[in-house]
VORO-655624 format. One line per 4 residues: number of its first residue (from 1); their letters; for each residue y, x, z of C-alpha. Coordinates in nm, 2 decimals, m for minus. Example, Ala and Ser with C-alpha at 12.3 -4.5 7.8 and 13.67 -1.06 7.14 Angstrom:
VORO-655624
1 = as = m0.45 1.23 0.78 | m0.11 1.37 0.71
This chain:
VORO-655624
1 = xxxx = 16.03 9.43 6.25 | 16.26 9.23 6.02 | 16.51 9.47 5.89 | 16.57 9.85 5.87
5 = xxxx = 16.87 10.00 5.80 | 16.88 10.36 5.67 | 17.13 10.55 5.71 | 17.10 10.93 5.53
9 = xxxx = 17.43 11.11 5.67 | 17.56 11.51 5.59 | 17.81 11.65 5.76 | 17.94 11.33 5.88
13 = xxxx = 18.01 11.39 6.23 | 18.40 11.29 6.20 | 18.33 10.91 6.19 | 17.91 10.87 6.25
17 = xxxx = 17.94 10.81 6.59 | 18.18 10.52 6.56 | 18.04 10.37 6.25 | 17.66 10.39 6.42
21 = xxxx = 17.80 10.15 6.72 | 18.02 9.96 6.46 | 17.71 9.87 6.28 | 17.46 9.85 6.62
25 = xxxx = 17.72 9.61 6.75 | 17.71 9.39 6.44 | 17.33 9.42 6.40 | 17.30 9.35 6.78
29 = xxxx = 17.46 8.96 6.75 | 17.18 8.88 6.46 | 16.91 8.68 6.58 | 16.64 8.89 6.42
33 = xxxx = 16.46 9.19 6.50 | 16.65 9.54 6.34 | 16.62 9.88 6.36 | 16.85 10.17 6.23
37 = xxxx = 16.69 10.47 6.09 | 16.93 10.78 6.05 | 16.89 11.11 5.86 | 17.05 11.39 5.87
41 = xxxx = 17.03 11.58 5.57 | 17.02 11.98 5.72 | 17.42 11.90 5.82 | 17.58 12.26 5.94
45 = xxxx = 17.83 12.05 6.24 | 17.75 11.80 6.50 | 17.60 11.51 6.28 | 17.23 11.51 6.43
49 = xxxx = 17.35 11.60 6.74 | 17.53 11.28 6.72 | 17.24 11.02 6.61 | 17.03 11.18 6.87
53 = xxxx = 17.25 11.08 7.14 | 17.27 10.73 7.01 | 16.88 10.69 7.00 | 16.74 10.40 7.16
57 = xxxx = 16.43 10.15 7.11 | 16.65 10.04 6.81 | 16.82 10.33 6.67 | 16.58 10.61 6.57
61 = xxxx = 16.72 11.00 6.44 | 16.52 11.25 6.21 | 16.67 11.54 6.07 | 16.55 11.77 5.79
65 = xxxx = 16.57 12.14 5.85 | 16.73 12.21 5.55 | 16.97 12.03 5.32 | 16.77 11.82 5.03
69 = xxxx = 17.00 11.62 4.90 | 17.11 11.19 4.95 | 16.82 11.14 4.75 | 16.52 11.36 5.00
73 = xxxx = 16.72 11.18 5.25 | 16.66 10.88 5.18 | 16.32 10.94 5.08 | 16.23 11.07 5.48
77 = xxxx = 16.42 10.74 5.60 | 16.19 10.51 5.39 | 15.87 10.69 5.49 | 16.00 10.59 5.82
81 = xxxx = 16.15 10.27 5.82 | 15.92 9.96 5.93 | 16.13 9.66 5.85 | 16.03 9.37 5.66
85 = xxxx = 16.33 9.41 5.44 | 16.49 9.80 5.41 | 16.88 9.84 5.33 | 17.00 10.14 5.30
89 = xxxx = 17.38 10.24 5.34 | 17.65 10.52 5.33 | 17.74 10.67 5.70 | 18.14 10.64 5.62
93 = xxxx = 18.05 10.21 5.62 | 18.25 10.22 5.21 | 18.07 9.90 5.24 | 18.15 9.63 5.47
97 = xxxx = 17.86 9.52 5.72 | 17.89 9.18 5.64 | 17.70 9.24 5.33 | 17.38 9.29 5.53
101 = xxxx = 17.30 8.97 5.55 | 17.43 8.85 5.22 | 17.16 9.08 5.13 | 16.92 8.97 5.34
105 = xxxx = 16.93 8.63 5.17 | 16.88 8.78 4.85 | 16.61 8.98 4.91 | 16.40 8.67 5.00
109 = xxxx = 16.41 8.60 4.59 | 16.47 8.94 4.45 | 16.26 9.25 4.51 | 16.53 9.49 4.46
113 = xxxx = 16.91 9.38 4.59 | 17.20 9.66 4.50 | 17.60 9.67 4.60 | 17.81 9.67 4.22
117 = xxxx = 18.14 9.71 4.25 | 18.15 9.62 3.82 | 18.01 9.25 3.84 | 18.23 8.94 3.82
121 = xxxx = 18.35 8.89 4.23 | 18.38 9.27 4.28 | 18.67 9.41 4.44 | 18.75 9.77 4.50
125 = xxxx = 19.00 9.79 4.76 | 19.09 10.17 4.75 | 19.02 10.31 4.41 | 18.87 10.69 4.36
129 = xxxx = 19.10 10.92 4.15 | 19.07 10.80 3.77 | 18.85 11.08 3.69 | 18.64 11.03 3.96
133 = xxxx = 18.59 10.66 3.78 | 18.57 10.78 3.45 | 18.33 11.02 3.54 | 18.13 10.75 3.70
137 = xxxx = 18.17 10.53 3.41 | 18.01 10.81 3.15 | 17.71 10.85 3.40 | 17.63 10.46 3.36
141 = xxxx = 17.64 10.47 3.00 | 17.42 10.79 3.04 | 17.21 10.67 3.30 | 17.15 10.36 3.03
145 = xxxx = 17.06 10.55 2.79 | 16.82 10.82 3.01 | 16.63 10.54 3.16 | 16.67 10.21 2.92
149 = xxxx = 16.81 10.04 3.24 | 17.11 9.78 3.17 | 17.27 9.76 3.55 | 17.65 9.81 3.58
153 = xxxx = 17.70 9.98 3.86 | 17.39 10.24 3.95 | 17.58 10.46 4.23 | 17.74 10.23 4.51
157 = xxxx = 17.56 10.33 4.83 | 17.42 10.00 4.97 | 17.09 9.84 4.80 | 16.86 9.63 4.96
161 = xxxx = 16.48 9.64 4.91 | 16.16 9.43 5.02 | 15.90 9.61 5.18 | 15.64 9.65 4.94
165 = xxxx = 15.95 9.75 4.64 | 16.13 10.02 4.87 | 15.82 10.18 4.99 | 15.65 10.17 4.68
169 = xxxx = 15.96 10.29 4.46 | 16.08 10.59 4.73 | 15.74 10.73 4.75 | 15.75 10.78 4.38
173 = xxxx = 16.06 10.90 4.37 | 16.11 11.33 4.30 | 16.52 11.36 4.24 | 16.66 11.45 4.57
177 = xxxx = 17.07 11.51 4.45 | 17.29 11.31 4.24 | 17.12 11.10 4.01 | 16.86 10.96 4.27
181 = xxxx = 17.02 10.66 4.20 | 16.90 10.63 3.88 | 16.56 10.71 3.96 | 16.46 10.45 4.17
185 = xxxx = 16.64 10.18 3.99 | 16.43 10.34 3.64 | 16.16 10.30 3.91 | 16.20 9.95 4.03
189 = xxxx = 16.22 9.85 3.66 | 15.93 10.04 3.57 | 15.71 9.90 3.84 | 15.80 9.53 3.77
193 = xxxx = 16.07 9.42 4.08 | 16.30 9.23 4.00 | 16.64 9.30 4.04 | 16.96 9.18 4.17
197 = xxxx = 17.32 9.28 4.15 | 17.54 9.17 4.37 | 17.95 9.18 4.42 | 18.07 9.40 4.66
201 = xxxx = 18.40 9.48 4.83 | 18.44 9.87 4.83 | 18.66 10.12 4.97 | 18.68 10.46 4.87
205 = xxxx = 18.64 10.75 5.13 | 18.96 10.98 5.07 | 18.81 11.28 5.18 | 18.52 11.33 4.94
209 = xxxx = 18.30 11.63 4.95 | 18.18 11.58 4.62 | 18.21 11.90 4.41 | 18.28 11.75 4.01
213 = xxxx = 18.18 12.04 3.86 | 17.85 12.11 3.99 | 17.81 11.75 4.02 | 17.78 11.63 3.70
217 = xxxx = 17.59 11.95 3.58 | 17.35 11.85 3.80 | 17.38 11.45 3.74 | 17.31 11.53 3.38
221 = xxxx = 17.00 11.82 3.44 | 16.83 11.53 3.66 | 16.87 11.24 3.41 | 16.69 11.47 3.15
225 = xxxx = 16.41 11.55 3.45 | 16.38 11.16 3.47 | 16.31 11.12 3.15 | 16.02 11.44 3.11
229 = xxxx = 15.86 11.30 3.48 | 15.80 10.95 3.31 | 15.66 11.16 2.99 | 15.45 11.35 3.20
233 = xxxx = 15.29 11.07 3.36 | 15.46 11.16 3.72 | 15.55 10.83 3.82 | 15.19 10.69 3.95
């Protein structure tokens, strides 16, 4: 198998089932072999009802029993996945698919490929409220400081991994919520991938079920756990 993509999806049943045969169609006109893995992470509507429909020799639904967070999600999907090279992106396609393969071509001289939407060749089409982006710019700076990482953007949902990195990195990984992100990219460091950033076009998804408040309580609690695991020898 050349490529997974993994797609971790909660309560997304408004817009997975056109975004899964937006993406199949896309991935169906490459030339090399693909799979999609999908996770739903404990969703309370119609979301893994949805993926299962859509399962096929290339498109393969799991669903967790309980909600665990993007992070656990992820986590299941990469114990899954059998690709070559593993991507991993957000179910509302913030992304654009095209990027898959810009990926792809990365990933054959990086370890570690991720989506930034703060490098030079950027471009965010619909912006999130300002503090929404402030917020997001204090959790970089804090994320920098956590995990001695120096990446501009840790949080856009698209980042591409070889086989050996993503497996190695998302087994190691404990953070299942809001600063996942910053775990495995404190992981990819720490195990010696190289890294890559690369320009995105990115839209924002209007309807956001993010919660601020308990968000960056949490986002803040988890960057302090990242930093006691490494202490405590947790990251074999």
């Amino acid at each position: 198998m050349h490529l997974s993509v993994i797609v971790p999806a909660y309560n997304e049943s408004k817009v997975l089932k056109a975004n899964l045969m937006k993406t199949v169609s896309y991935l169906a006109k490459r030339k090399y072999s693909w799979e999609m893995v999908v996770v739903d992470d404990g969703s309370s509507d119609e979301t893994f009802k949805i993926a299962k429909s859509l399962s096929n020799k290339h498109v393969r639904a799991f669903g967790l029993l309980e909600n665990q967070g993007k992070g656990g999600a992820l986590k299941e999907g990469f114990a899954m996945a059998t690709g070559d090279y593993l991507i991993f992106m957000d179910a509302d396609l913030s992304v654009p698919l095209e990027n898959i393969d810009k990926f792809l071509s990365q990933l054959k001289k990086f370890d570690v490929v991720i989506g930034s939407r703060r490098v030079s060749g950027s471009s965010i089409v619909v912006h999130q409220p300002l503090l929404r982006e402030t917020l997001g710019r204090v959790f970089t700076l804090l994320t920098k400081i956590f995990t001695s990482t120096n990446l501009a953007d840790y949080t856009c949902g698209f980042k591409g991994f070889t086989k050996s990195a993503g497996k190695k990195i998302f087994s190691a990984s404990i953070v299942k919520r809001w600063s996942y992100d910053a775990e495995i990219m404190f992981l990819a460091q720490r195990f010696g991938f190289s890294i890559k950033q690369v320009p995105v076009k990115w839209f924002n998804r209007i309807d956001s079920r993010v919660h601020l408040g308990d968000a960056v309580f949490t986002s803040l609690l988890d960057l302090i756990k990242i930093r006691i695991y490494a202490l405590m020898g947790r990251y074999a």
